[in-house]
C-alpha positions, 0 to 999 in steps of 0.5 A: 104486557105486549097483549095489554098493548095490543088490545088497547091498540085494537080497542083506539083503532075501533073507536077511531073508525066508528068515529069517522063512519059517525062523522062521514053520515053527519051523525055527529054534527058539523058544518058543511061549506057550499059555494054561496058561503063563499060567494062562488057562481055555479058554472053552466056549460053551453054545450051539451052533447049528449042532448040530455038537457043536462050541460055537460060541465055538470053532466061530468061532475054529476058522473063522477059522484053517481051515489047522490044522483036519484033523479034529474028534475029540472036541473036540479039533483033532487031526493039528495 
């Protein structure tokens, strides 16, 4: 009895994490906010001590997520 438990256990766990991954990749479609579906202005530092073209208000936010950057082109993160 307690293995019969224990496998079903098993076989929800499995189903819930191939579920999230799905989800996590957009293979099960959902919808996704951005600020203009909430009428929120961008913030744009002035200030940019790094020189690198690149305010550092974004600069900051850009760093904390590097697995979406692949290139910087014009103040826009493109190929995302």
């Amino acid at each position: 009895m307690k293995k019969k438990i224990l496998i079903v256990l098993v076989i929800i766990l499995i189903f819930l994490v191939i579920t999230y991954v799905l989800y996590l990749f957009n293979y099960i479609p959902h919808k996704m906010y951005s600020n203009e579906d909430f009428n929120i202005k961008t913030y744009i530092s002035k200030i940019d001590k790094d020189e690198d073209g690149i305010d550092d208000q974004t600069d900051i936010i850009l760093t904390t997520d590097i697995n979406k950057i692949e290139e910087w082109q014009g103040g826009e993160i493109v190929g995302e």
